[in-house]
C-alpha positions as a Markdown table, in Angstrom:
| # | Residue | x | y | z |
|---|---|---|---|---|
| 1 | Unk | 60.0 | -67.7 | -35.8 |
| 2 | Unk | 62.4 | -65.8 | -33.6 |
| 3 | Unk | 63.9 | -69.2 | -32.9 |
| 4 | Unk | 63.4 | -71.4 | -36.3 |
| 5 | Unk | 65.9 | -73.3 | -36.8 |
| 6 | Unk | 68.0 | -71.7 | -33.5 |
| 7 | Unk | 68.3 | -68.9 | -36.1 |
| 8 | Unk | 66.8 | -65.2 | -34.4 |
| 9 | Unk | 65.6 | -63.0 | -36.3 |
| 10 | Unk | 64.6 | -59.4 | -36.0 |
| 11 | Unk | 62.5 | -58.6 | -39.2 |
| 12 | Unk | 60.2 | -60.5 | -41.4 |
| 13 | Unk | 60.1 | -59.4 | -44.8 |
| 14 | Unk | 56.1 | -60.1 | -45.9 |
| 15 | Unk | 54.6 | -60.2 | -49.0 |
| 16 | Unk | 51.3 | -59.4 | -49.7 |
| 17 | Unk | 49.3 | -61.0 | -52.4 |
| 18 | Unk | 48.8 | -64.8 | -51.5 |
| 19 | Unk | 50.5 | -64.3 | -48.1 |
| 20 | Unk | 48.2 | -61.2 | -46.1 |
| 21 | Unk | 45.6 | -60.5 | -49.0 |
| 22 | Unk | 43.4 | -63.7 | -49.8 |
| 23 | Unk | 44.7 | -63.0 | -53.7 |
| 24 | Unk | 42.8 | -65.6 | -55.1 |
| 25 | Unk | 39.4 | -64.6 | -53.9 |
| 26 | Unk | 40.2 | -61.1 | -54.1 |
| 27 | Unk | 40.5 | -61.3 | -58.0 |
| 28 | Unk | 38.0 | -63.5 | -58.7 |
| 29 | Unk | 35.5 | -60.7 | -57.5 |
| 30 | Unk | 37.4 | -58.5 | -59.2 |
| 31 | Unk | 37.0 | -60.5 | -62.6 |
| 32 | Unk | 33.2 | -61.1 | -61.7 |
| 33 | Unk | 32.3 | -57.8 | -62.3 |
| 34 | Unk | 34.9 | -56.9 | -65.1 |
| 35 | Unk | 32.6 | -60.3 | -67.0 |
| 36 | Unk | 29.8 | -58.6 | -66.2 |
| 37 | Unk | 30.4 | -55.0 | -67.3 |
| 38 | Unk | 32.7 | -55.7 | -70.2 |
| 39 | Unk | 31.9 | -59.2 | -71.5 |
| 40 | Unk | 29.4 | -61.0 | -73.1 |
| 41 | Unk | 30.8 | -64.6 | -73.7 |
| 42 | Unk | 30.3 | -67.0 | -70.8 |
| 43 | Unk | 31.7 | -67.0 | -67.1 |
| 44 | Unk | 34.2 | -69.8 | -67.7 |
| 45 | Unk | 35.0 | -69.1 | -71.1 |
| 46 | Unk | 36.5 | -65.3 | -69.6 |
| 47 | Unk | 38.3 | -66.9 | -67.3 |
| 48 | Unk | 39.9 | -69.3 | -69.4 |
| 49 | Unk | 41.0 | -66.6 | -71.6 |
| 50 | Unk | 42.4 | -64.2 | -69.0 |
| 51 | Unk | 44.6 | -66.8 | -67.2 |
| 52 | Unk | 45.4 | -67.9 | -70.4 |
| 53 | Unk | 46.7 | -64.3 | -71.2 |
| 54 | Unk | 48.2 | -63.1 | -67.9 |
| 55 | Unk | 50.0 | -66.2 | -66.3 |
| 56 | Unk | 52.5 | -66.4 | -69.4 |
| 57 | Unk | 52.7 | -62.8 | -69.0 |
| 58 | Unk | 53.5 | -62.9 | -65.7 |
| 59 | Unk | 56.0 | -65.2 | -66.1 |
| 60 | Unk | 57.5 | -62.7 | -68.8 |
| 61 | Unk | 57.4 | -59.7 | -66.6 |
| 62 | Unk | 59.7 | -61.7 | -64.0 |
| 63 | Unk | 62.2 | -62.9 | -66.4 |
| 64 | Unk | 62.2 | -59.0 | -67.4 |
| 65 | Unk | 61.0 | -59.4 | -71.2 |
| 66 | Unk | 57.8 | -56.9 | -70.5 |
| 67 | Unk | 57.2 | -54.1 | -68.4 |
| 68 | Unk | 54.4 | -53.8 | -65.7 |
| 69 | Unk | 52.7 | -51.4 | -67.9 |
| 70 | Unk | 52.8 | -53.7 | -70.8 |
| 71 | Unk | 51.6 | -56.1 | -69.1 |
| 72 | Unk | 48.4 | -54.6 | -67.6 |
| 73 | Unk | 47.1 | -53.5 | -71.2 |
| 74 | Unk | 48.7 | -56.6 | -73.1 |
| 75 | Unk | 46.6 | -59.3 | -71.0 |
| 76 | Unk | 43.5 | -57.5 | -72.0 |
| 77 | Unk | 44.4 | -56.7 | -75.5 |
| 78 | Unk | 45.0 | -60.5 | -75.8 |
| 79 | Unk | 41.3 | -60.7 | -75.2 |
| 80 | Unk | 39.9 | -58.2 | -77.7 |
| 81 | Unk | 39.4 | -56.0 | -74.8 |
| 82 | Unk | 39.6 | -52.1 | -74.8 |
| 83 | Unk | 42.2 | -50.2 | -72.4 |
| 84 | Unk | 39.4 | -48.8 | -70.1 |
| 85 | Unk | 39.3 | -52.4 | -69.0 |
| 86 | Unk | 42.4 | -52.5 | -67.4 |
| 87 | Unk | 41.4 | -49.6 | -65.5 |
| 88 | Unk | 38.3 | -51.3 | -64.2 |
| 89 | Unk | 40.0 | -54.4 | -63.1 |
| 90 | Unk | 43.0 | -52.7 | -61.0 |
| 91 | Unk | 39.9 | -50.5 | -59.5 |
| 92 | Unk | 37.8 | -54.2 | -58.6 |
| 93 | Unk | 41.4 | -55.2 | -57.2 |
| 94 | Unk | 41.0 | -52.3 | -54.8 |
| 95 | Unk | 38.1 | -52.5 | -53.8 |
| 96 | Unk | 37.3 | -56.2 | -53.5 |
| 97 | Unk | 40.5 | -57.0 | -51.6 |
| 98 | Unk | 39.7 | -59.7 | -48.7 |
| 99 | Unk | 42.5 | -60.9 | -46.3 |
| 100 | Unk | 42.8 | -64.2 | -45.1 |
| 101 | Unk | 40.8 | -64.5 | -42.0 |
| 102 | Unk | 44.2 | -64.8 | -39.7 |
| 103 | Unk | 45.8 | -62.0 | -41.2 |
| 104 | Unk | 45.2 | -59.2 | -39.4 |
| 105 | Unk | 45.4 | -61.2 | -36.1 |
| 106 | Unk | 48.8 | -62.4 | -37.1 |
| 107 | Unk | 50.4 | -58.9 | -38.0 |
| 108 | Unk | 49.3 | -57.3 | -34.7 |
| 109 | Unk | 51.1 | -60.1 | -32.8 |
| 110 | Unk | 54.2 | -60.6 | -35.0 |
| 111 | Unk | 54.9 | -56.6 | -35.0 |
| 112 | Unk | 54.7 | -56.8 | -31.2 |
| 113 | Unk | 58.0 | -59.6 | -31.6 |
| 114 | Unk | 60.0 | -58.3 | -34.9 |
| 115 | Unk | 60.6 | -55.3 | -37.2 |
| 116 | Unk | 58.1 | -55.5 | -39.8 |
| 117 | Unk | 58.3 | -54.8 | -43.7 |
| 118 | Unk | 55.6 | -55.3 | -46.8 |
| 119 | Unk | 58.0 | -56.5 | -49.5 |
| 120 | Unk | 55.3 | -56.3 | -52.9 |
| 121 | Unk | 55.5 | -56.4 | -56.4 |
| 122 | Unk | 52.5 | -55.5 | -58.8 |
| 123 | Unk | 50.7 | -52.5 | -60.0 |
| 124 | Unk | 51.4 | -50.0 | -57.4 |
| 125 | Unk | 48.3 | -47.9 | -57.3 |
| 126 | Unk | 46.7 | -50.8 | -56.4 |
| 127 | Unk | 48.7 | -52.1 | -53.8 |
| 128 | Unk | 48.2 | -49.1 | -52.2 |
| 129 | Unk | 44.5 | -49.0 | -52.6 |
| 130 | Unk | 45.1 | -52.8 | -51.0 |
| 131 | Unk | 47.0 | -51.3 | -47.8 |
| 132 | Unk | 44.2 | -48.3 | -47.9 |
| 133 | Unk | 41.2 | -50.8 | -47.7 |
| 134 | Unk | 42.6 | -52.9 | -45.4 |
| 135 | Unk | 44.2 | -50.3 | -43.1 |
| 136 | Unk | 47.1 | -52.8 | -42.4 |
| 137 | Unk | 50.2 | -50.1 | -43.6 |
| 138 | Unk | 50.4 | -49.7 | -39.7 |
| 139 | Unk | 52.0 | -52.7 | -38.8 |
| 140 | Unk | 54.7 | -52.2 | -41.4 |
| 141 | Unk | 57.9 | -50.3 | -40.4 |
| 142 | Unk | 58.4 | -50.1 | -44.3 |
| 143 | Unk | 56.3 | -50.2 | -47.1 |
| 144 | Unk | 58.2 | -51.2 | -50.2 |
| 145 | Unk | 56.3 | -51.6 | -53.8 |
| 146 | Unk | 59.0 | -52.9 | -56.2 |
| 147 | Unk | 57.8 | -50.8 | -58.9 |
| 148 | Unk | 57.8 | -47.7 | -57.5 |
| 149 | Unk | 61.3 | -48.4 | -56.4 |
| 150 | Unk | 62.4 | -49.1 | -60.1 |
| 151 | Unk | 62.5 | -53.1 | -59.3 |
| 152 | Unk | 60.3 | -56.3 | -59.5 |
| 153 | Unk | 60.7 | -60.1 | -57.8 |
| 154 | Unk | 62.4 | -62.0 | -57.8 |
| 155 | Unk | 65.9 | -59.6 | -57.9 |
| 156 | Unk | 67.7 | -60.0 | -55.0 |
| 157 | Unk | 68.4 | -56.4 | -55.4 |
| 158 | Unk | 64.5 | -55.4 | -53.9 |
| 159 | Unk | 64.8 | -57.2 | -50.8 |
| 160 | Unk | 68.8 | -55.6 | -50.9 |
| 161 | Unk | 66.8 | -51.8 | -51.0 |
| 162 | Unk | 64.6 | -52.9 | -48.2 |
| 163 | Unk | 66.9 | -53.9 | -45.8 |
| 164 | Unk | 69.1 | -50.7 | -46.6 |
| 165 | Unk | 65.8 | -48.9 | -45.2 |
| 166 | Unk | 66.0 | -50.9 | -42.2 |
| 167 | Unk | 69.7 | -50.7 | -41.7 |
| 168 | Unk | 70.0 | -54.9 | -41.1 |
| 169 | Unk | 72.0 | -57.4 | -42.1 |
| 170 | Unk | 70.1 | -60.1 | -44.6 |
| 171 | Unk | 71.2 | -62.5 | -42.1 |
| 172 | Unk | 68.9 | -60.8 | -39.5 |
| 173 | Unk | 66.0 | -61.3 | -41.7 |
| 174 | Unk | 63.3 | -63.7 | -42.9 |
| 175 | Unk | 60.9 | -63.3 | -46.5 |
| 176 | Unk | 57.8 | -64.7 | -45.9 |
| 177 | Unk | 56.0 | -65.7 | -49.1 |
| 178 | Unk | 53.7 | -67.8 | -50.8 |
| 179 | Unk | 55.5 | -68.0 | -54.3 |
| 180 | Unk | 58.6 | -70.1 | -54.3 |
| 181 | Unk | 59.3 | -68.7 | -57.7 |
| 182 | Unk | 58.9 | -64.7 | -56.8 |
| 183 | Unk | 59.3 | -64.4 | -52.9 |
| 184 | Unk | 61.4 | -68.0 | -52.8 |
| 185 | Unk | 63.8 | -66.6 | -55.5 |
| 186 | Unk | 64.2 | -62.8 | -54.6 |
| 187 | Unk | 65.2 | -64.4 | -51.1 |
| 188 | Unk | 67.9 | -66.4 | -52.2 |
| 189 | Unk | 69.2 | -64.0 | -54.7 |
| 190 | Unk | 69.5 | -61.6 | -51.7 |
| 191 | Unk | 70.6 | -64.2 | -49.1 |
| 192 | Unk | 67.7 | -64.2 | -47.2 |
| 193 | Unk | 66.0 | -67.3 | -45.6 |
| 194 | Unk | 62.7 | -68.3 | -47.1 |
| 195 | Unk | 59.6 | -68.9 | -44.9 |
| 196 | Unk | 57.4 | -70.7 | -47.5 |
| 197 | Unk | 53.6 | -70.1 | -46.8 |
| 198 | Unk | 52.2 | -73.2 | -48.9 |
| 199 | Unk | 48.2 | -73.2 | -47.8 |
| 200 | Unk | 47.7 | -75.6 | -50.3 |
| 201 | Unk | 50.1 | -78.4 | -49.7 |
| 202 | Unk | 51.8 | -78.4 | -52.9 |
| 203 | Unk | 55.1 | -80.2 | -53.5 |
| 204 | Unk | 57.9 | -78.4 | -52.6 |
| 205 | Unk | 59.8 | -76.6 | -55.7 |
| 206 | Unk | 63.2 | -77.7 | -56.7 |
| 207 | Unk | 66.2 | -75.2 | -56.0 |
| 208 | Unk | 64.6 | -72.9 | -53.5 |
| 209 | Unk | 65.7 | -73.1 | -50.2 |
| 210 | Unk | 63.2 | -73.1 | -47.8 |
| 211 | Unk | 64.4 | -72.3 | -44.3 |
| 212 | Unk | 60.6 | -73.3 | -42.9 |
| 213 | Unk | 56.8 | -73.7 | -44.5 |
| 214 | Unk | 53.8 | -72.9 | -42.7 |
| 215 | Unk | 50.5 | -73.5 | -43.5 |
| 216 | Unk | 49.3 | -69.9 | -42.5 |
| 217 | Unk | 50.3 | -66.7 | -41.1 |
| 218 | Unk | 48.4 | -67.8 | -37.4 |
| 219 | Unk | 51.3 | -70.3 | -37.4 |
| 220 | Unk | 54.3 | -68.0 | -37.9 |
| 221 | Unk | 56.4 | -67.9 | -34.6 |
């Protein structure tokens, strides 16, 4: 990566869910036990309903019509649902969290080559319990939770605060993400090249530019 597109670089910007932390897995654990303390219709009927609930919501909490904190209680109201169960879900999060089996691997050698900082958004009590669980907060140089930094993807202003911490230029840097919309976006808002992480081989997304797109973090260079 040093040399991508005879462009050097001396510190990767990485996000966390979907890029380090095998999100999709780690929440459908997560959800599995929140269906089974808190729910008595069936398996795919709850998960209808919360994606149903939370994507839109997401969506909203980007574009910077709700808060975080609306949000966590909102996609669970949506489903009839008491506020203890946000509680238990962000406490699954924690505990269930699973990183993709290259991760760790990956970290250790890219913070041997570049500077490295965790650029997150999300609930930041349970990022933290992420970083805790997964004892990977030692290959970061920074740590940076948008929320607990007043800020959320994809304002160019996060990755802005994060490479004030570091004391570069964002021309000397490179987000690595797996959401063209949320790490894709903050990137360009902040002039930042865009490392696209696409495991899944989806189409590329119109109006992000993406500097490079890896199928992984084993085959960042």
């Amino acid at each position: 990566m040093g040399s991508a597109g005879r462009h050097r670089y001396g510190v990767l910007l990485v996000d966390l869910d979907g890029t380090v932390v095998d999100y999709a897995r780690t929440e459908r654990d997560a959800l599995h036990e929140v269906h089974r303390r808190f729910f008595r219709m069936s398996r795919a009927e709850f998960l209808t309903a919360f994606h149903a609930a939370n994507e839109p919501l997401w969506a909203a909490y980007r574009e910077h019509r709700i808060t975080l904190a609306e949000l966590r209680l909102e996609r669970w109201a949506r489903m009839g649902a008491p506020p203890s169960v946000a509680s238990a879900f962000e406490d699954a999060l924690g505990r269930n969290v699973a990183l993709f089996p290259e991760a760790r691997a990956a970290l250790r050698r890219l913070s041997r080559r570049f500077r490295l900082a965790l650029v997150t958004d999300g609930i930041a009590h349970v990022q933290r319990a992420k970083l805790r669980r997964t004892r990977i907060g030692g290959f970061f140089e920074q740590v940076v939770i948008a929320p607990e930094v007043g800020l959320r993807k994809p304002d160019g202003a996060l990755l802005h605060h994060t490479l004030d911490l570091l004391a570069v230029r964002a021309r000397d840097a490179l987000m690595i993400g797996d959401s063209p919309v949320s790490d894709g976006g903050c990137a360009e808002a902040a002039g930042v090249d865009f490392c696209w992480v696409n495991r899944t081989g989806a189409a590329p997304w119109p109006g992000i530019p993406v500097r490079r797109t890896v199928n992984g973090l084993a085959t960042v260079r």
